[in-house]
Backbone and ligand atoms as CSV (ligand in chain L), in Angstrom:
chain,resi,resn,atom,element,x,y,z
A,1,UNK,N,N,0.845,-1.202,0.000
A,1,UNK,CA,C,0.000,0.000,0.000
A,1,UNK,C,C,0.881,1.254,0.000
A,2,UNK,N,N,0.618,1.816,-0.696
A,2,UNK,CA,C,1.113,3.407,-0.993
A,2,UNK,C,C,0.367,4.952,-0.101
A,3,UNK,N,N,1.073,5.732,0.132
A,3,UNK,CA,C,0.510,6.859,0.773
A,3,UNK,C,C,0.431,8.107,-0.285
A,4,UNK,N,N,1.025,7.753,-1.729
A,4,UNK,CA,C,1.030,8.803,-2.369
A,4,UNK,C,C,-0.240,8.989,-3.573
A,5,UNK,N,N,0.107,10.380,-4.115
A,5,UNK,CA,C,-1.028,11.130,-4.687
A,5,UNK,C,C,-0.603,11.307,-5.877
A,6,UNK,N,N,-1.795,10.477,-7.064
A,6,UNK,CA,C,-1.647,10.801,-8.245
A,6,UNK,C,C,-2.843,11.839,-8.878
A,7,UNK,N,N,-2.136,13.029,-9.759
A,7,UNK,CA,C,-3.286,13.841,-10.406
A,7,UNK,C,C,-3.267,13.531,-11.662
A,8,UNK,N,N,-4.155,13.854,-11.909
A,8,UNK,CA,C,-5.428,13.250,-13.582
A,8,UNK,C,C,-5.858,14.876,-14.021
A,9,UNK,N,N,-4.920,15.708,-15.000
A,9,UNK,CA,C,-5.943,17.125,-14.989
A,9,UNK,C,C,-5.534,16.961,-16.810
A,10,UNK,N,N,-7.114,17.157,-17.136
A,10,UNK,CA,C,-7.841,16.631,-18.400
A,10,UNK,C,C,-8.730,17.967,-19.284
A,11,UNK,N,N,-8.697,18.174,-19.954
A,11,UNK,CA,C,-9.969,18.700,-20.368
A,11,UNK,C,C,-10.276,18.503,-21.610
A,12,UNK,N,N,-11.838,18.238,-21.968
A,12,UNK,CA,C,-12.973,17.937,-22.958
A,12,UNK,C,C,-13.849,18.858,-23.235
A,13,UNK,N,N,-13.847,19.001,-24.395
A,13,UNK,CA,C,-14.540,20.015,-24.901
A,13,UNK,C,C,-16.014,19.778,-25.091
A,14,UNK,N,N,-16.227,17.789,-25.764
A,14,UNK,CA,C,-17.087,17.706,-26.317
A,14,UNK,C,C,-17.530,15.971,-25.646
A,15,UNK,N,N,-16.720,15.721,-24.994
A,15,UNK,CA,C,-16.723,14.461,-23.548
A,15,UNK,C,C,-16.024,13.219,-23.793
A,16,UNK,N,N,-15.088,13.113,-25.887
A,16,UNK,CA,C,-14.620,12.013,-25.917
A,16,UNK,C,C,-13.792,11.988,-24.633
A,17,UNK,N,N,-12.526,13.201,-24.890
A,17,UNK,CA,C,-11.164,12.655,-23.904
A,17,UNK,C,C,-11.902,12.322,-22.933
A,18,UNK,N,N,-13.430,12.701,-22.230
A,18,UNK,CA,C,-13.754,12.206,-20.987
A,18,UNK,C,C,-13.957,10.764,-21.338
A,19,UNK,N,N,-14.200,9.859,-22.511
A,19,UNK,CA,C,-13.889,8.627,-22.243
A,19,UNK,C,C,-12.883,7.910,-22.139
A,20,UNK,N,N,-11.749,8.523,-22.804
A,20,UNK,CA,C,-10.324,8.014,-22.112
A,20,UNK,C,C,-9.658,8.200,-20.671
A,21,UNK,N,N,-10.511,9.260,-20.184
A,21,UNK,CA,C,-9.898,9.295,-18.344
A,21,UNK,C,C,-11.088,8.434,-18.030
A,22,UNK,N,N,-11.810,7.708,-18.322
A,22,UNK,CA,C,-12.955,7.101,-17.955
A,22,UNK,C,C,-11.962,5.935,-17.548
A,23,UNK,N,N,-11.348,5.265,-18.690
A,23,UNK,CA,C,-10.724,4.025,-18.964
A,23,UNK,C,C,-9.419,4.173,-17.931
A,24,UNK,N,N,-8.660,5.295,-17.990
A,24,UNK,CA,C,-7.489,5.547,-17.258
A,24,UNK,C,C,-7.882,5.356,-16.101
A,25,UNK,N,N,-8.741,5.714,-14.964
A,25,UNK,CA,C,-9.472,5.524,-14.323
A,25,UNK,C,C,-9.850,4.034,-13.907
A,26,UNK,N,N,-10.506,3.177,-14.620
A,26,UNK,CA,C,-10.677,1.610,-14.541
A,26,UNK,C,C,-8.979,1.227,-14.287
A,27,UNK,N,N,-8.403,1.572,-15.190
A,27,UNK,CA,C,-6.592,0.848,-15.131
A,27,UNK,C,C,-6.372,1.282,-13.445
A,28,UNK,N,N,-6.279,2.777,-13.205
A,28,UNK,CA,C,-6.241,2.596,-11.386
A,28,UNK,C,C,-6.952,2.032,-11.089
A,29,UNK,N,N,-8.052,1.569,-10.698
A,29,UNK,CA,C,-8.483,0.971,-9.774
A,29,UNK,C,C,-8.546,-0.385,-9.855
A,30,UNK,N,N,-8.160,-0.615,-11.414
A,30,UNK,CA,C,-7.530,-2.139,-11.265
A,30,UNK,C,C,-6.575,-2.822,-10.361
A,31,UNK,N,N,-5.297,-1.688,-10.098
A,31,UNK,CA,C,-4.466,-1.450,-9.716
A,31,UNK,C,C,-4.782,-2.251,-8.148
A,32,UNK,N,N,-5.936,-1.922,-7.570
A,32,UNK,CA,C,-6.257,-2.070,-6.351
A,32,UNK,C,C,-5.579,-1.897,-4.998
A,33,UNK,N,N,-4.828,-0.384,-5.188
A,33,UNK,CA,C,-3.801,0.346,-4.256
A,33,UNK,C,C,-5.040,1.370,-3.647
A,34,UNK,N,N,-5.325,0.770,-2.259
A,34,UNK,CA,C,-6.236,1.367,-1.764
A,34,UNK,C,C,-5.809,2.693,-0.777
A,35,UNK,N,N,-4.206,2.934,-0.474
A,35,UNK,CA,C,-3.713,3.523,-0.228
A,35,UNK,C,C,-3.202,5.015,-1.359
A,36,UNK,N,N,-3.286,5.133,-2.404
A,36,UNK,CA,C,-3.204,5.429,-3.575
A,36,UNK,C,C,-4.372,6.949,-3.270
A,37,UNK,N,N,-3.951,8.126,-3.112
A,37,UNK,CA,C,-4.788,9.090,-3.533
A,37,UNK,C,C,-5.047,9.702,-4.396
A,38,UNK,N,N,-6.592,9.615,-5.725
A,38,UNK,CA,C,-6.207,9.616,-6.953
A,38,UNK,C,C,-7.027,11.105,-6.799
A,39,UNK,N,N,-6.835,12.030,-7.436
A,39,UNK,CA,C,-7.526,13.618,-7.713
A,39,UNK,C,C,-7.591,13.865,-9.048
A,40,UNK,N,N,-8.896,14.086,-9.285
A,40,UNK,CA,C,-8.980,14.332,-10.809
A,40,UNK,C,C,-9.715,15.544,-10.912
A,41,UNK,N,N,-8.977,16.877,-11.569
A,41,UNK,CA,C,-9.337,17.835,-11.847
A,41,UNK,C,C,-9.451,18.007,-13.254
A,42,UNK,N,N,-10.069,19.296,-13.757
A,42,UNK,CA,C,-10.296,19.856,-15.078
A,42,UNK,C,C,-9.119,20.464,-14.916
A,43,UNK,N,N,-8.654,20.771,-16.027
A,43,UNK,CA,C,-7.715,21.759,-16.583
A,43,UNK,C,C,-7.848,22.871,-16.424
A,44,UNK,N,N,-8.930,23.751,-16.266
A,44,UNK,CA,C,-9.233,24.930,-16.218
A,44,UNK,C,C,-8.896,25.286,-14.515
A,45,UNK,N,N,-8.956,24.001,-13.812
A,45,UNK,CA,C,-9.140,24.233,-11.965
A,45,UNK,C,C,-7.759,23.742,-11.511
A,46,UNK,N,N,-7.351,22.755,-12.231
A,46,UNK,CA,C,-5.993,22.532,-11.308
A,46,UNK,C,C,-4.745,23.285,-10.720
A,47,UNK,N,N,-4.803,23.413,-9.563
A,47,UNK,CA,C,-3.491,24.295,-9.081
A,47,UNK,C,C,-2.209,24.140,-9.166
A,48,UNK,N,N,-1.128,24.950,-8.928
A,48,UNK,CA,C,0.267,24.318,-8.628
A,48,UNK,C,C,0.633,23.791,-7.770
A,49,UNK,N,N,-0.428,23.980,-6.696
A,49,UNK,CA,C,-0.431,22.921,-4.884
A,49,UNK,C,C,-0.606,21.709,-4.869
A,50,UNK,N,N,-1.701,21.945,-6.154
A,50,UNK,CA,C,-2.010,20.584,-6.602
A,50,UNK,C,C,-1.532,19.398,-7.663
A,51,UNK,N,N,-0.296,19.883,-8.149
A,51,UNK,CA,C,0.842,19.350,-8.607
A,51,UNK,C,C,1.859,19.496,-8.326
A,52,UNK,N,N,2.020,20.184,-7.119
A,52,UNK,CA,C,3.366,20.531,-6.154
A,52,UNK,C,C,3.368,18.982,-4.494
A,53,UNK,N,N,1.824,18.403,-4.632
A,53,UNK,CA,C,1.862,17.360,-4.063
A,53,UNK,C,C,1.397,16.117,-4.561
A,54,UNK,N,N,1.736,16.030,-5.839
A,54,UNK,CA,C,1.112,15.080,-6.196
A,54,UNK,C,C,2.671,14.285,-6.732
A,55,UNK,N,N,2.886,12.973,-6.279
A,55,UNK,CA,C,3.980,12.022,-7.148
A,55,UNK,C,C,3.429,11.674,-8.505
A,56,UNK,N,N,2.768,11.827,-9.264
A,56,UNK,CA,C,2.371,11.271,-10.398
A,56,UNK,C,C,1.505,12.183,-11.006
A,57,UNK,N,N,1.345,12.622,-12.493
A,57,UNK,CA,C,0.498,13.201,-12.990
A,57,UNK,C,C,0.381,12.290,-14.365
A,58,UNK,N,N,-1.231,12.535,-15.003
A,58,UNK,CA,C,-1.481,11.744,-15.897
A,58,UNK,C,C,-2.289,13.128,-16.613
A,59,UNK,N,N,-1.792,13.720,-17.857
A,59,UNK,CA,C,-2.834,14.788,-18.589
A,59,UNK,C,C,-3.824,14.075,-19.577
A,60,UNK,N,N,-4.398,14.374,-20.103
A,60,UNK,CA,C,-5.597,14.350,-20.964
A,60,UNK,C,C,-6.369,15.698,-21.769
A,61,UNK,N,N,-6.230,15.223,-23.500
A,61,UNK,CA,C,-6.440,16.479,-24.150
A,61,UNK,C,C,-6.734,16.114,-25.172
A,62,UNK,N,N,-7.462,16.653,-26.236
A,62,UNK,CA,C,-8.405,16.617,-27.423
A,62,UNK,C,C,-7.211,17.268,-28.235
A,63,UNK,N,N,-7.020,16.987,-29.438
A,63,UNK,CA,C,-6.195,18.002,-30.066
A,63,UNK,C,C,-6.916,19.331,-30.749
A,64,UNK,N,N,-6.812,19.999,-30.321
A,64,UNK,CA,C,-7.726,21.562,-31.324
A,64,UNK,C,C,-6.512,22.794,-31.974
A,65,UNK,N,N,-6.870,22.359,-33.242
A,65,UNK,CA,C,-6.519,23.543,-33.769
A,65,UNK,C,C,-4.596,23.186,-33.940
A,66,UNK,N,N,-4.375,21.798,-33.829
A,66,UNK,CA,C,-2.550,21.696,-34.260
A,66,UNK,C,C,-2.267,21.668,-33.160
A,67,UNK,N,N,-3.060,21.738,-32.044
A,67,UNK,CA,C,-2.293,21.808,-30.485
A,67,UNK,C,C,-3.255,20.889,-29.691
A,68,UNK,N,N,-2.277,21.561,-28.188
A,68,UNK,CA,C,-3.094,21.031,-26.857
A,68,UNK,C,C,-4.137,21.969,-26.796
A,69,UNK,N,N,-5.506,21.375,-26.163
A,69,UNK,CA,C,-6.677,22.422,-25.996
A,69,UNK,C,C,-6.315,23.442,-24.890
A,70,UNK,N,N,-6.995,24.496,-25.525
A,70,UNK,CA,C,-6.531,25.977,-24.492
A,70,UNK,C,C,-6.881,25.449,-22.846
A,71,UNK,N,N,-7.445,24.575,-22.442
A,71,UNK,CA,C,-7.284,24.509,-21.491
A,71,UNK,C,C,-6.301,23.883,-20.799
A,72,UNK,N,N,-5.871,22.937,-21.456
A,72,UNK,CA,C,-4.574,22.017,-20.782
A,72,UNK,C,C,-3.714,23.401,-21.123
A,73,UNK,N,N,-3.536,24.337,-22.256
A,73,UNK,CA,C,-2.856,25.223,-22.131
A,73,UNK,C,C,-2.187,26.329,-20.707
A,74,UNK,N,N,-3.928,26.518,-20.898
A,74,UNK,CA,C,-3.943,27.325,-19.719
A,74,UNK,C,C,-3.388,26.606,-17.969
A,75,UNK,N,N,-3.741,25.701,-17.831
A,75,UNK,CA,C,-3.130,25.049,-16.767
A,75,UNK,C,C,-1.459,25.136,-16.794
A,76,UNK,N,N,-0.787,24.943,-17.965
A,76,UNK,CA,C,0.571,25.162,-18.023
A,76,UNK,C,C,0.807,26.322,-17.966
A,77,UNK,N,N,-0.327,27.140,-18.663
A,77,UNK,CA,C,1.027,28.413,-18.329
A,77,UNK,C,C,0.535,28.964,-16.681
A,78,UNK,N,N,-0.133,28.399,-15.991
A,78,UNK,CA,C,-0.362,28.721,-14.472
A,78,UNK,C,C,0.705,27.827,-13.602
A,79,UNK,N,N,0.863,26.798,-13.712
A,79,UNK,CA,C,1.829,25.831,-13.146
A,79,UNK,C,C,3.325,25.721,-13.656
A,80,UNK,N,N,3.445,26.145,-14.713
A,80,UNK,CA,C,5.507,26.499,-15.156
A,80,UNK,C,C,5.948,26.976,-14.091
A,81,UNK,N,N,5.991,28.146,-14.067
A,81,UNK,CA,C,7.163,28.950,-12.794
A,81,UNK,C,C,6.710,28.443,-11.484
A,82,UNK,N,N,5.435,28.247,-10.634
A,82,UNK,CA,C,5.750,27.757,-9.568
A,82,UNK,C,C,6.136,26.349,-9.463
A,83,UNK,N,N,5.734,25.711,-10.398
A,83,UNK,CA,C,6.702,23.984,-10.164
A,83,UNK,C,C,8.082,23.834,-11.244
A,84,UNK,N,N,8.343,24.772,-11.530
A,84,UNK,CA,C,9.538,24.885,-12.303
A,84,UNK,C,C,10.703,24.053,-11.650
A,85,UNK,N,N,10.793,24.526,-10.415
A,85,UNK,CA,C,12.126,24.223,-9.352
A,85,UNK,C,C,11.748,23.082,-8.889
A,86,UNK,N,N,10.538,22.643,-8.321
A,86,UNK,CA,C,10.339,21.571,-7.689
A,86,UNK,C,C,9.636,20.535,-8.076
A,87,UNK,N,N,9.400,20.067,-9.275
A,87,UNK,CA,C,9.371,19.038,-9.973
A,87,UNK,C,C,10.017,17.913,-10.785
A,88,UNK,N,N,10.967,18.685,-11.056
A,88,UNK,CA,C,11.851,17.678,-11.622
A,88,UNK,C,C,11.947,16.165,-11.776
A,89,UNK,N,N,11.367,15.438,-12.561
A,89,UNK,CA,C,11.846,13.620,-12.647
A,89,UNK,C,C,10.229,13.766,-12.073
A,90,UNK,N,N,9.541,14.398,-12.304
A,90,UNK,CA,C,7.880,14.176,-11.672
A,90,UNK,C,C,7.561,13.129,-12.609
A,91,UNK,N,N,7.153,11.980,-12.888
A,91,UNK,CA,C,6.483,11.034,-13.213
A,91,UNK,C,C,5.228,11.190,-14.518
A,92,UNK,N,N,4.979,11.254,-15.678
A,92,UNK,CA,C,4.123,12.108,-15.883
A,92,UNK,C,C,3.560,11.109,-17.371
A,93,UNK,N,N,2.191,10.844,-17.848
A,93,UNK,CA,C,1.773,10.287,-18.535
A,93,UNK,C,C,0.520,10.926,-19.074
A,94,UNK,N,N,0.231,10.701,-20.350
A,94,UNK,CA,C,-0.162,11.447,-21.734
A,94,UNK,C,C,-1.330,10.245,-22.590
A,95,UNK,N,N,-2.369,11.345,-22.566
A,95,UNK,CA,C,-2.981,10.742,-23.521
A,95,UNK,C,C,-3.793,11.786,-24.343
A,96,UNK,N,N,-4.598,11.195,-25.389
A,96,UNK,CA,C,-4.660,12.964,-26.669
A,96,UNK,C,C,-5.627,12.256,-27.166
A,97,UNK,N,N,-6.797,12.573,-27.779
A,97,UNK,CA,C,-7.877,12.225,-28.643
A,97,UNK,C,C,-7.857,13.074,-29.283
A,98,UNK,N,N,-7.706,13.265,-30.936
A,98,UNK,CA,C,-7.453,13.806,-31.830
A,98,UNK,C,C,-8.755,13.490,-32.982
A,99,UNK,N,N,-9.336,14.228,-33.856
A,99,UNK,CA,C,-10.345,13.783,-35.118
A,99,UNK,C,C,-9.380,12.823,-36.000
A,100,UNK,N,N,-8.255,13.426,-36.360
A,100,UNK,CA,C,-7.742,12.972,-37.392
A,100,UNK,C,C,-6.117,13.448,-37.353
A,101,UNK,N,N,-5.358,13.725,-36.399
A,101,UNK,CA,C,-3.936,13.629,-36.628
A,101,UNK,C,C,-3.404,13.393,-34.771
A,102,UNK,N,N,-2.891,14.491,-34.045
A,102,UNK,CA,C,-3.098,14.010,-32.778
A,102,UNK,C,C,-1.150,15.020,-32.323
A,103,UNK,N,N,-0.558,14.980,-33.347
A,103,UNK,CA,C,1.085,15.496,-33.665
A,103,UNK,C,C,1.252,16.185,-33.195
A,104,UNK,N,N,0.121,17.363,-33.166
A,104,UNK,CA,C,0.420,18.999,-32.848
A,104,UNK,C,C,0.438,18.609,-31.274
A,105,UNK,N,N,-0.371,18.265,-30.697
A,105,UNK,CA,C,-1.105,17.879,-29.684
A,105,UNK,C,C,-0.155,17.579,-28.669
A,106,UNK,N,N,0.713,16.804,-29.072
A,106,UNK,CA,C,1.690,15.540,-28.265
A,106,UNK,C,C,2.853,16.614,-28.411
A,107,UNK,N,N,3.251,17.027,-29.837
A,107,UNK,CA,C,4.449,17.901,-29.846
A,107,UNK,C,C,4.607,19.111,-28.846
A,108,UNK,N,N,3.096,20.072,-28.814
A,108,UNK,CA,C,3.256,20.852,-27.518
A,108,UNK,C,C,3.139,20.645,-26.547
A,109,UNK,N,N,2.440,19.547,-25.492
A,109,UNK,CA,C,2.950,19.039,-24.593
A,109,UNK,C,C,4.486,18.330,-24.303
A,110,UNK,N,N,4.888,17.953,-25.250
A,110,UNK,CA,C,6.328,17.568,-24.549
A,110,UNK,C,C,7.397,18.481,-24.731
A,111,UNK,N,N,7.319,19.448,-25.618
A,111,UNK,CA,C,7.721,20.625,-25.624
A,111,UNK,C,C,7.602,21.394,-24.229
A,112,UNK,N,N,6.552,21.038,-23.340
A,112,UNK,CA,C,6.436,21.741,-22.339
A,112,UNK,C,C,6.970,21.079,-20.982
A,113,UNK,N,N,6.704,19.870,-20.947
A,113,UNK,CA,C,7.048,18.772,-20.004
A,113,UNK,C,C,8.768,18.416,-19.907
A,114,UNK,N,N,9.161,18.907,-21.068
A,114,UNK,CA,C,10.479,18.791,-21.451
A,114,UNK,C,C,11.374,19.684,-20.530
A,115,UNK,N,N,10.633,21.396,-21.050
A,115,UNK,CA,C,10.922,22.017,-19.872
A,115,UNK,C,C,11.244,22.085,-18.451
A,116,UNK,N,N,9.751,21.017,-17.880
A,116,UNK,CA,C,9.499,21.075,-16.547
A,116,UNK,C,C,10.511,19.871,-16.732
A,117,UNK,N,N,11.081,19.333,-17.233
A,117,UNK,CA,C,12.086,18.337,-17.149
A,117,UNK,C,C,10.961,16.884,-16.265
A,118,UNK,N,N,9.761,16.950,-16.197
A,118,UNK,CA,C,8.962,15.345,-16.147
A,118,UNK,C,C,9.030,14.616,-16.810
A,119,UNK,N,N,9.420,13.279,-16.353
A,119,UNK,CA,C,9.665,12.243,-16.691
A,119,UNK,C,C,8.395,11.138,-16.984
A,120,UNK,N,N,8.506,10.554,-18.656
A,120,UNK,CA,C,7.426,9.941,-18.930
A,120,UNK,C,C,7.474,8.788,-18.597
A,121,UNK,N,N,6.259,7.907,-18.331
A,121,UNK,CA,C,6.070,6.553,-17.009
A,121,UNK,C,C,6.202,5.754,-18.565
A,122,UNK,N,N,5.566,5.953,-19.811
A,122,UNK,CA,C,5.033,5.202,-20.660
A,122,UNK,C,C,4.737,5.456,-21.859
A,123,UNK,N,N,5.122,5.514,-23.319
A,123,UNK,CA,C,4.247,6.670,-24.952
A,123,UNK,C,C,3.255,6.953,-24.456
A,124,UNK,N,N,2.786,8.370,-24.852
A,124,UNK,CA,C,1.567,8.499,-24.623
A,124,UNK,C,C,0.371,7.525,-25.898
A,125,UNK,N,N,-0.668,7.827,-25.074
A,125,UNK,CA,C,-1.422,7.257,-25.711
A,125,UNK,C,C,-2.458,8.181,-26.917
A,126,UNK,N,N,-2.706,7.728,-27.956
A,126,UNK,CA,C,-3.030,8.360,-28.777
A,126,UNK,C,C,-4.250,8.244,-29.801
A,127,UNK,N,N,-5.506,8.738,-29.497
A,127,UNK,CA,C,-6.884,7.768,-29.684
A,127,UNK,C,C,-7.094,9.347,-31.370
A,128,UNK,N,N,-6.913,8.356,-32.173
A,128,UNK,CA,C,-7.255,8.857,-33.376
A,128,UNK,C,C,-8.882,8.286,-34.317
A,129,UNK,N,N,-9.486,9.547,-34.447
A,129,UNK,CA,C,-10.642,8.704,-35.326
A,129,UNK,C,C,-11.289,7.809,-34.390
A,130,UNK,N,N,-12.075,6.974,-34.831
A,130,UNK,CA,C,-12.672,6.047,-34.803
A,130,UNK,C,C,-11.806,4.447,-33.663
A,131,UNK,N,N,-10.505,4.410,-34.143
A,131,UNK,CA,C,-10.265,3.398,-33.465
A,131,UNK,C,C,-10.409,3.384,-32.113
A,132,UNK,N,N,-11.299,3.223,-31.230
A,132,UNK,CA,C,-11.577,3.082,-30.569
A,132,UNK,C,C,-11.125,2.247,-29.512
A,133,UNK,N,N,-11.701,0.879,-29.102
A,133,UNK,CA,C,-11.804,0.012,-28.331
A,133,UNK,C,C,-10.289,-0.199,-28.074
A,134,UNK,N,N,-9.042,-0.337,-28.546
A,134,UNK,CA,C,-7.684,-0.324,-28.511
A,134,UNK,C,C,-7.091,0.144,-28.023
A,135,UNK,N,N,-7.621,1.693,-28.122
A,135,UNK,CA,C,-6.384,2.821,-27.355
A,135,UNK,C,C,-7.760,3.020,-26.040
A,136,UNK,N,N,-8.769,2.704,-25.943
A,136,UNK,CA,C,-9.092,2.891,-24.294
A,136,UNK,C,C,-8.660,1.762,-23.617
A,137,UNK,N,N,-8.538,0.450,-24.033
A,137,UNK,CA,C,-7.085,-0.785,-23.476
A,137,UNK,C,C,-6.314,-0.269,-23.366
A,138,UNK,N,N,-5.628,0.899,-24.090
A,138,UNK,CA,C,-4.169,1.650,-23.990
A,138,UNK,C,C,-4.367,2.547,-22.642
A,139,UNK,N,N,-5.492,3.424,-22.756
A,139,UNK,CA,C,-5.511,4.057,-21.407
A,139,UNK,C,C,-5.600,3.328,-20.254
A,140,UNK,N,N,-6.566,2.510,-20.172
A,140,UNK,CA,C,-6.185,1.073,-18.554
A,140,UNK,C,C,-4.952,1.096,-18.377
A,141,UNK,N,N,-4.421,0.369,-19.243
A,141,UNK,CA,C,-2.735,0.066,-18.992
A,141,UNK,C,C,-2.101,1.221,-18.301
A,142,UNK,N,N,-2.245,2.552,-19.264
A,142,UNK,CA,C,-1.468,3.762,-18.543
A,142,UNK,C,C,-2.270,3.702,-17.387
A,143,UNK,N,N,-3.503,3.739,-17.016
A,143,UNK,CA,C,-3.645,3.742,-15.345
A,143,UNK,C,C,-2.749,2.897,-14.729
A,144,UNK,N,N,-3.312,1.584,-15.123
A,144,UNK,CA,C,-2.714,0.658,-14.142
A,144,UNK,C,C,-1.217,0.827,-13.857
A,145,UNK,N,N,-0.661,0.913,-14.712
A,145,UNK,CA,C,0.859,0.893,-15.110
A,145,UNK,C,C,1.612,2.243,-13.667
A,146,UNK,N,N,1.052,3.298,-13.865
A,146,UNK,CA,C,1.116,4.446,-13.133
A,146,UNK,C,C,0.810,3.925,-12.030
A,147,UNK,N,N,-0.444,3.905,-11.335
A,147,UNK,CA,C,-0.962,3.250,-10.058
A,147,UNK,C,C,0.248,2.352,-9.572
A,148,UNK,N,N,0.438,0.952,-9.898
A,148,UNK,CA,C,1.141,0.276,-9.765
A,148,UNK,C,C,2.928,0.581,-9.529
A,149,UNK,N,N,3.128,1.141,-10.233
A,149,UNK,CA,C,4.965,1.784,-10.418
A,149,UNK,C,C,4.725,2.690,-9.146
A,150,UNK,N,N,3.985,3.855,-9.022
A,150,UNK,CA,C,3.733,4.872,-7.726
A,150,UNK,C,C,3.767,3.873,-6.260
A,151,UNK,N,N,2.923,2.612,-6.438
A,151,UNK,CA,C,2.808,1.370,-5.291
A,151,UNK,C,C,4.053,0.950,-4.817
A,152,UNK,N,N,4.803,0.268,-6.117
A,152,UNK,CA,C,6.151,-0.203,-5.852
A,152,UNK,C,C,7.210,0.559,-5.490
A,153,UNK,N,N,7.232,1.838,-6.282
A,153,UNK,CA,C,8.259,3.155,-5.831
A,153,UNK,C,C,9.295,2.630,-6.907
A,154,UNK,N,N,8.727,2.589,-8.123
A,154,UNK,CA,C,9.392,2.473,-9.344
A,154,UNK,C,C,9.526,3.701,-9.558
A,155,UNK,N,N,8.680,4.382,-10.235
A,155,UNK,CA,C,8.303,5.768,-10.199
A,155,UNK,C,C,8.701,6.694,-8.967
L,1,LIG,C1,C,-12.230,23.615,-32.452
L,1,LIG,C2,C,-11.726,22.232,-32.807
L,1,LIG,C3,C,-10.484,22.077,-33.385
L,1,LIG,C4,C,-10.010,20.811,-33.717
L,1,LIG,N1,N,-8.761,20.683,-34.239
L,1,LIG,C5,C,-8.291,19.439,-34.543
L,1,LIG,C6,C,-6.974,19.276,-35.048
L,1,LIG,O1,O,-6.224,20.218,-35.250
L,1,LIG,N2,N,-6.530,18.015,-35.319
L,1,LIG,C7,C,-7.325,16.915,-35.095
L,1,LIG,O2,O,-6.868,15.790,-35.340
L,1,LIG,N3,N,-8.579,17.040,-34.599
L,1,LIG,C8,C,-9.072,18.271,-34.307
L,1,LIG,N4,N,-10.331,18.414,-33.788
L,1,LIG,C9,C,-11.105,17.225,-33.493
L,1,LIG,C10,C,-11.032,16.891,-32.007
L,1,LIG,O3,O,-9.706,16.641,-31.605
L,1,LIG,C11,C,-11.864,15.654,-31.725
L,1,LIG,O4,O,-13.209,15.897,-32.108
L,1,LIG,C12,C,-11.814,15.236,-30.272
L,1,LIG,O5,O,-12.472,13.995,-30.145
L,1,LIG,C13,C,-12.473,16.265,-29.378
L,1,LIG,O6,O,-12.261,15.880,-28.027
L,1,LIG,P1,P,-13.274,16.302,-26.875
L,1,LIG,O7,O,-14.601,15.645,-27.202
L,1,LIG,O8,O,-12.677,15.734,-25.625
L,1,LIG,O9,O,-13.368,17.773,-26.838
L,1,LIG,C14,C,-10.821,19.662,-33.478
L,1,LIG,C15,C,-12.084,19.846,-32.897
L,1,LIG,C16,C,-12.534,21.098,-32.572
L,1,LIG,C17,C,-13.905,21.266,-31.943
């Protein structure tokens, strides 16, 4: 059993990505680390307190417009400078629902994560189109996978 805290900060415009934190979600609690404190905020609400205590973060984002959605945006540019210094090697896992490409999406997030110098648990995951049923198996895994590594103190 684990005492630590993983955050989930996501945002959906239109509720797919909300079915991939749906699935990410099932993968923790597969996990069955009942010690495990999981917090799942929107993008628009998450703090830097609230990734200044968290061992693990997992984002979630729609691609709009060649990028990350203005809201996962906006959460970064609120959380850079105060977790700038004290994050480092933070643990950190990715997933993107895209119509039809997903590139822009992934490229400005790790462009940014790169910065904060966080360290990825796993590829992100990448739900394009239609394929469906595959990459929300892909999101379980990234739960579980996360949950589990945070348990052991892999991560
Ligand atoms: C304003 C807007 C811009 C979009 N831009 C892109 C894009 O650049 N590339 C892409 O692959 N899909 C794009 N899409 C499609 C969305 O990524 C896709 O519909 C996704 O499932 C939306 O996620 P959500 O339901 O969580 O908001 C765009 C959708 C909207 C509404």
């Amino acid at each position: 059993m684990t005492t630590k805290t993983l955050l989930l900060v996501t945002h959906s415009q239109t509720g797919t990505t909300r079915q991939m934190l749906a699935a990410v979600l099932r993968g923790i609690s597969a996990a069955e680390d009942e010690g495990l404190t999981v917090v799942v905020r929107d993008a628009l609400v998450a703090t830097p307190a609230e990734v200044l205590s968290a061992q693990g973060v997992l984002l979630g984002t729609p691609e709009n417009f060649g990028y990350m959605s203005g809201g996962l945006k906006h959460f970064f540019d609120r959380i850079y400078q105060p977790c700038l210094e004290h994050t480092q090697g933070l643990p950190y896992g990715l997933f993107i629902r895209a119509g039809n490409d997903g590139r822009g999406a992934l490229a400005s997030i790790e462009r940014i994560v790169t910065g904060l110098r966080w360290r990825a648990i796993a590829p992100p995951v990448l739900m394009v189109g239609e394929d469906a049923a595959s990459q929300l198996l892909a999101c379980e895994e990234l739960g579980q996978t996360m949950a589990v590594g945070l348990a052991a103190g892999i991560f």
